[in-house]
GUVODREN-380396 format. One line per 4 residues: number of its first residue (from 1); their letters; for each residue y negated, z negated, x negated of C-alpha. Coordinates in steps of 0.001 Angstrom, whole numbers, plus 500000, padded with zeros to 6 digits. Layout:
NUM> A> Y,Z,X  ...
//
This chain:
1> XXXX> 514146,537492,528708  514378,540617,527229  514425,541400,523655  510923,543187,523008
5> XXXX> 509062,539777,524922  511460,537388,523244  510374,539115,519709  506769,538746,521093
9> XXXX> 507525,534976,521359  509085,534541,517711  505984,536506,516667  503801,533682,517923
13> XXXX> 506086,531074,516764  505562,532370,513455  501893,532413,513288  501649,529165,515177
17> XXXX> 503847,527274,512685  502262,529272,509657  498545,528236,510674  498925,524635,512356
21> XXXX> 501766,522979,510721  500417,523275,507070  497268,521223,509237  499698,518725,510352
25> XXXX> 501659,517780,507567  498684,517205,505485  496753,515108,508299  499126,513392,510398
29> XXXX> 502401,513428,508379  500594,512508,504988  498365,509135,506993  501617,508731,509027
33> XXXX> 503239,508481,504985  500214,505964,503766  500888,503633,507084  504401,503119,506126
37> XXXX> 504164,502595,502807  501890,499966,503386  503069,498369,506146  506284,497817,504456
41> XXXX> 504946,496430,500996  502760,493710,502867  504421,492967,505964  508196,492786,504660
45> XXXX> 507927,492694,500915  510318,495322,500151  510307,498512,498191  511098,501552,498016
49> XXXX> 514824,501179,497915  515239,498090,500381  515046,495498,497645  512409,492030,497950
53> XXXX> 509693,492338,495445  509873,489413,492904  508320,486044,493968  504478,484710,492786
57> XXXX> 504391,482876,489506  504668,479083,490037  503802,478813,486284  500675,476251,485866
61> XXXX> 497569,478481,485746  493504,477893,485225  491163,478249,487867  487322,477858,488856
65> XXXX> 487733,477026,492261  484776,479267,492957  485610,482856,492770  486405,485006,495710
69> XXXX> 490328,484130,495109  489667,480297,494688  487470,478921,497031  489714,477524,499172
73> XXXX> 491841,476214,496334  488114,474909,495137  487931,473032,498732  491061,471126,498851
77> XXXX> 491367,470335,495072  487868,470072,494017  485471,469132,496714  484471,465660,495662
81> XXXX> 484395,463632,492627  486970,461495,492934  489249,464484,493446  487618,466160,490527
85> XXXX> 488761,463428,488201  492401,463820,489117  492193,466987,488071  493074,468395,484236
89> XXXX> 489777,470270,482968  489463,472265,479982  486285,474285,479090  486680,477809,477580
93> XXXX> 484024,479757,476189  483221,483526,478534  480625,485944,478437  478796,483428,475698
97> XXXX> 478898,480458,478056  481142,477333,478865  483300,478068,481461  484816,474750,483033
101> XXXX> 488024,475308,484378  491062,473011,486265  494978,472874,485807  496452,474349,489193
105> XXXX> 500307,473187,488531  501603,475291,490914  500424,478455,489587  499649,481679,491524
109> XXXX> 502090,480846,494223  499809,477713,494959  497036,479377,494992  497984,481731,497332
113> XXXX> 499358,479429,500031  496105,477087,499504  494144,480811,500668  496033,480899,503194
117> XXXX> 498309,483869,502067  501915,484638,501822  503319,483227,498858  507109,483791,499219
121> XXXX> 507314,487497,498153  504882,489599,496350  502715,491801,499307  500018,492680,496675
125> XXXX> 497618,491741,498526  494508,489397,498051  491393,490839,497757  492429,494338,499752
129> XXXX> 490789,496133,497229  493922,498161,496028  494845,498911,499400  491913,499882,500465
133> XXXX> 492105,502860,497703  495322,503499,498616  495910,506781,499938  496597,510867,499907
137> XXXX> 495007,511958,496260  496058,515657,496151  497120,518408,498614  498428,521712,497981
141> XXXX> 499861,524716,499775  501918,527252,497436  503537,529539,500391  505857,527305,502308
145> XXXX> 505304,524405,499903  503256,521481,500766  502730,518607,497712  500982,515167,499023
149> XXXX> 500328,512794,496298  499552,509454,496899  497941,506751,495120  494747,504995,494379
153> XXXX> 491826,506763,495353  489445,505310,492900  490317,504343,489485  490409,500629,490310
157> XXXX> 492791,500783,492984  495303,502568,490766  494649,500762,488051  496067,497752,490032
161> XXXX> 499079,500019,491419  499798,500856,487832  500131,497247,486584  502007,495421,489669
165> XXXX> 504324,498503,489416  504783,498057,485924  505058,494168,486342  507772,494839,489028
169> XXXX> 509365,497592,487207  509913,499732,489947  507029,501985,491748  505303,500247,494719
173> XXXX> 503904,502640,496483  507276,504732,496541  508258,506421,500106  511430,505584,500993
177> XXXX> 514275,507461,502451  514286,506237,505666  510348,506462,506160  511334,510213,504619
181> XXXX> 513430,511199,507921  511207,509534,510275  508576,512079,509289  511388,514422,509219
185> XXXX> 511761,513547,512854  507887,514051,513263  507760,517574,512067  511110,518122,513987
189> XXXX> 509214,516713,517466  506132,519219,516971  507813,522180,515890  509883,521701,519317
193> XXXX> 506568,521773,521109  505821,524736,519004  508913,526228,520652  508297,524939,524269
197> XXXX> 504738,526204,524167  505690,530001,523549  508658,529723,525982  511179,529782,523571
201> X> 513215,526315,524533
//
């Protein structure tokens, strides 16, 4: 190759990586980011820095047995009278009304395993609402600098990430070092094809 078409090539190299791979990080690399996070939190319980998250309460705890995170519990514990009056009621007073409530002894890691969830390890995850928020909040390009924040989307979702972070005192939504390099290797892989497209490999 000779040296005026091989500076051609780096030319287009250049522009390529200047106008598509600002596109990629924040599209592909910053979902890519979200995915892993998520995955890791609710499938394996871990965070950021390879540690479990802490276990679900087993402290006794009130319930309804009617709300969206109950009904189940509501089923097995509550479904007929003479179940009912095994149970320990007590009646609080909310939104100026009785509320009548029952003793679940096994607190919110009972509850969870009577709705059929994990209860070994925290996953925070129930209704899917935080999750569901979770995501890229903020891009921006200063010259060769790209900044993706993530977090909740909506104030509700990161509301919740707020307080089960603070709870576990340690960030749950933190990337990790090894999810880090595999989108390392990700930007690695396409500016390769970057290269192989303008002839340069």
């Amino acid at each position: 190759m000779k040296p005026q078409e091989a500076a051609s090539r780096f030319k287009e190299l250049d522009r390529m990586i200047r106008r598509d791979l600002p596109v990629f990080i924040q599209e592909r690399i910053a979902h890519n980011a979200v995915a892993m996070i998520h995955n890791r939190v609710v499938k394996k319980q871990k965070n950021y820095l390879g540690g479990q998250f802490s276990a679900y309460s087993k402290r006794p705890m009130l319930t309804s047995g009617t709300t969206e995170k109950s009904k189940r519990v509501g089923r097995a514990l509550a479904s007929s009278k003479a179940k009912r009056a095994e149970l320990d009621w007590v009646t609080i007073r909310s939104g100026g009304r009785n509320v009548r409530l029952f003793e679940l002894p096994g607190g919110y890691a009972q509850l969870r395993r009577l709705e059929r969830f994990s209860n070994a390890r925290k996953s925070f995850e129930f209704t899917g609402q935080m999750w569901r928020g979770f995501g890229v909040k903020k891009k921006q390009v200063s010259g060769t600098t790209i900044i993706i924040t993530l977090g909740g989307r909506n104030l509700e979702s990161q509301k919740k990430i707020d307080a089960n972070s603070k709870r576990e005192g340690i960030s749950i939504i933190n990337i990790s070092d090894r999810e880090l390099e595999e989108l390392a290797r990700m930007v690695d892989k396409k500016l390769q094809r970057y290269v192989n497209k303008v002839g340069l490999s």
